[in-house]
N, C-alpha and C positions, 0 to 999 in steps of 0.2 A: 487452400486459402493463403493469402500472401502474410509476411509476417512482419510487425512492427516491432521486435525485438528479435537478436539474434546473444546464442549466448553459447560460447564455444571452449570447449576443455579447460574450462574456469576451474582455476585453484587459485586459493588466498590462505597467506599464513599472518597470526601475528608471532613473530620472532620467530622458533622452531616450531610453534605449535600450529597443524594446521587444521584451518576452520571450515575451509570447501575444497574436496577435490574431485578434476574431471565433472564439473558441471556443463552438459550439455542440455541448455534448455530454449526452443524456438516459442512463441509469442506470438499465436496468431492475431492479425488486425479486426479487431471487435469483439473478440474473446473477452471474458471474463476468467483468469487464471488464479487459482488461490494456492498457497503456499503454504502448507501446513508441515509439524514436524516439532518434535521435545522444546523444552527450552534451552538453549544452549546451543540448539541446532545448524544455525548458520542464518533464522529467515533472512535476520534484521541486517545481517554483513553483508546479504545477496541485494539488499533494497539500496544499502549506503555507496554499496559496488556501480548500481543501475543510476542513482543520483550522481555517480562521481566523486560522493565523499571521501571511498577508497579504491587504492589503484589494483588491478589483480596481481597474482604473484607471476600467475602464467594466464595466458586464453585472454580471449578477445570478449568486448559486450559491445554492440553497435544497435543501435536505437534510432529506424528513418534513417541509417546508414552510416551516422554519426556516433563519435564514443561519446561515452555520457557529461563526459564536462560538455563537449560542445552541444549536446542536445540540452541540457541544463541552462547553459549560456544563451541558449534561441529565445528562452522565456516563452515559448509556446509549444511546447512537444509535452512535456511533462508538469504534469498535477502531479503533488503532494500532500497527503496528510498523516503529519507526524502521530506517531502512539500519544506523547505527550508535547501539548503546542510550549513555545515560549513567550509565548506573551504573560506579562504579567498584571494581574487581575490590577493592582496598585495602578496601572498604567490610564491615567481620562483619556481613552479613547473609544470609537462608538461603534456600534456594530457594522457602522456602513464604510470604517476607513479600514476596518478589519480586513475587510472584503477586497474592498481598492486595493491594499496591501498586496496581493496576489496579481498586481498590472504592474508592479517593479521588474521585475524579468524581461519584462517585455518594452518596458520605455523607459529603462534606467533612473536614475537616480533624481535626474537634472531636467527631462523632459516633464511636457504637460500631458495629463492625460488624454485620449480623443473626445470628441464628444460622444465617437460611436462605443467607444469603451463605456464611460463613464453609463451610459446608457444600458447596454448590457450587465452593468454591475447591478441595477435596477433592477433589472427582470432579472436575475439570479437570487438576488432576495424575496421578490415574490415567488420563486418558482421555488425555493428553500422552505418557505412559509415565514420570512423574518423583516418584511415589509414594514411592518407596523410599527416594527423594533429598531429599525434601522437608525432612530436619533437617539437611540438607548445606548449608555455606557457598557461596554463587552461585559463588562464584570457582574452588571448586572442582572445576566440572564439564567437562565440555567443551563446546566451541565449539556445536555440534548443540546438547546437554542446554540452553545458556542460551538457545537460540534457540526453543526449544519454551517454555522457563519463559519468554520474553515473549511469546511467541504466548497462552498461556494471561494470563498479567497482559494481554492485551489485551484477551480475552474473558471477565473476570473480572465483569465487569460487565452481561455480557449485553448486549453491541451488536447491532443490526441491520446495520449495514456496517462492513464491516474494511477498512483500509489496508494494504498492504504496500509498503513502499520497499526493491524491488532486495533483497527475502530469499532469492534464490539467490545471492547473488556469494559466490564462493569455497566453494562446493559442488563435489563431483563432480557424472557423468553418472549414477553409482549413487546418489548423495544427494542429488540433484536427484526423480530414481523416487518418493523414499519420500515427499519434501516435498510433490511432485504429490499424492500419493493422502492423505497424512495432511490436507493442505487442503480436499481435497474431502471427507472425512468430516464435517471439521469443520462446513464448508460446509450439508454434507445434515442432520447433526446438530443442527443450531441455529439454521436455516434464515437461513444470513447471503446477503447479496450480499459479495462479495467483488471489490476493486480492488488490480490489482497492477501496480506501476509497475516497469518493467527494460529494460535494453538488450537483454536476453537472450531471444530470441526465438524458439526452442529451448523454453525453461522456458514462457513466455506464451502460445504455441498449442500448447500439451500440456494446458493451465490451463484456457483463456478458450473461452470461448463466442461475445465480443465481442472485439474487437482494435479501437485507438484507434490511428493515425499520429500523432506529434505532434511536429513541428518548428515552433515558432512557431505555426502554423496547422496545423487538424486536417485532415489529405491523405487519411485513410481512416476510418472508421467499421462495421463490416461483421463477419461470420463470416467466421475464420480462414482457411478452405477459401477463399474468393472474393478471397484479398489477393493482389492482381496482383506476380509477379515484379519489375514495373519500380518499383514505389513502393516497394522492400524498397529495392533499389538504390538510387537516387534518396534515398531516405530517412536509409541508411546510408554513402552516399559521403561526408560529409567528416571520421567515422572511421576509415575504408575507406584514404583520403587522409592521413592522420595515421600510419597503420601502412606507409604506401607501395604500397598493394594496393588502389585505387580500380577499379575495375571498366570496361573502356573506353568513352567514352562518358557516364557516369554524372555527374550535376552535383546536387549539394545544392539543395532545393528554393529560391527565393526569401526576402527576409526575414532580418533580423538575429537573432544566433544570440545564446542566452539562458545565463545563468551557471549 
């Protein structure tokens, strides 16, 4: 299968300390990929690396053949959803410029929206289930409803690949269910690949079709089904160790741990 992410002997340091090294990971196009691994472990430097927020120290990332500033700069290759959004609740704005918000990439600052945009910003609210909501102030919704209205301001723009940073934390195990299947509609609906970065590994082989290990270095690569027992452990020991509840035997893999 062809691949809409390439990512080649990736290392990143901040100053001396290094946070991923020899990251080889390919992306195939319509895959659902999830990124699991400690805290500390590199997910969230591997996502800001893929955004272009930071530069690698060595190795290459090309996204549609593009590095990530320029795939970022297209305003339609890449969805986004941050762990924690910035908008702020104080801010009268309504759920439907939320959304809009997500067609700045794509028609700059200066331009008017399309009509066919603005159109499609509709039916991503109906198809979010936030229709009804849409002349509602963001603030006023709940927690769920804002996390749907930026899943859609993600896909406002018609991406090929979607990010997800850690969009289950503080979910139930019932609202975890609905997030699972509402992604994968999305997913088969609009024919995205989808990347989703989490501790939660419960949520990620419910998701994923691919499972990525990553502590520093990439320890697994693989279908869900085939992730051996002992690199879960191994992987998750020095959280494990943090709660007091290390598993006997278990030692965090090699390599300086990342912020």
């Amino acid at each position: 299968m062809a691949t809409i992410v390439e990512i080649e002997d990736l290392d990143f340091a901040y100053g001396q300390q290094l946070v991923l090294k020899h990251i080889h990971l390919p992306i195939e196009r319509g895959s659902t990929l999830g990124i699991i691994g400690p805290n500390g472990g590199g997910k969230t430097t591997l996502l800001e690396l893929m955004l272009g927020l930071l530069q690698p120290t060595r190795g290459t990332i090309r996204i549609e053949g593009l590095s990530p500033i320029q795939a970022t700069a297209a305003g339609n290759i890449i969805g986004y959803l941050p762990q924690h959004h910035a908008l702020r609740t104080q801010v009268p704005i309504s759920v439907r410029q939320v959304v809009r918000l997500g067609l700045l990439g794509k028609t700059g600052m200066l331009r008017r929206y399309s009509k066919q945009d603005l159109s499609f910003v509709e039916t991503l609210m109906d198809l979010v289930g936030l229709a009804d909501l849409a002349d509602r102030p963001f603030a006023s919704i709940s927690g769920g409803q804002r996390q749907r209205a930026l899943i859609a301001r993600a896909l406002a723009a018609r991406p090929r690949l979607l990010l997800l940073d850690e969009p289950t934390t503080g979910i139930d195990a019932s609202g975890q269910l609905r997030f699972i299947e509402f992604i994968d509609q999305l997913k088969r609906q609009f024919s995205l690949t989808v990347v989703i970065v989490s501790h939660d590994l419960r949520a990620v082989t419910a998701m994923a079709d691919r499972v990525a290990c990553l502590n520093v270095t990439l320890h697994y690569h693989d279908a869900p089904r085939r992730l051996p027992p002992d690199v879960v452990s191994a992987m998750f020991a020095c959280d494990l160790e943090a709660l007091g509840a290390a598993p006997p035997g278990a030692a965090p893999p090699g390599g300086a741990r990342a912020q």
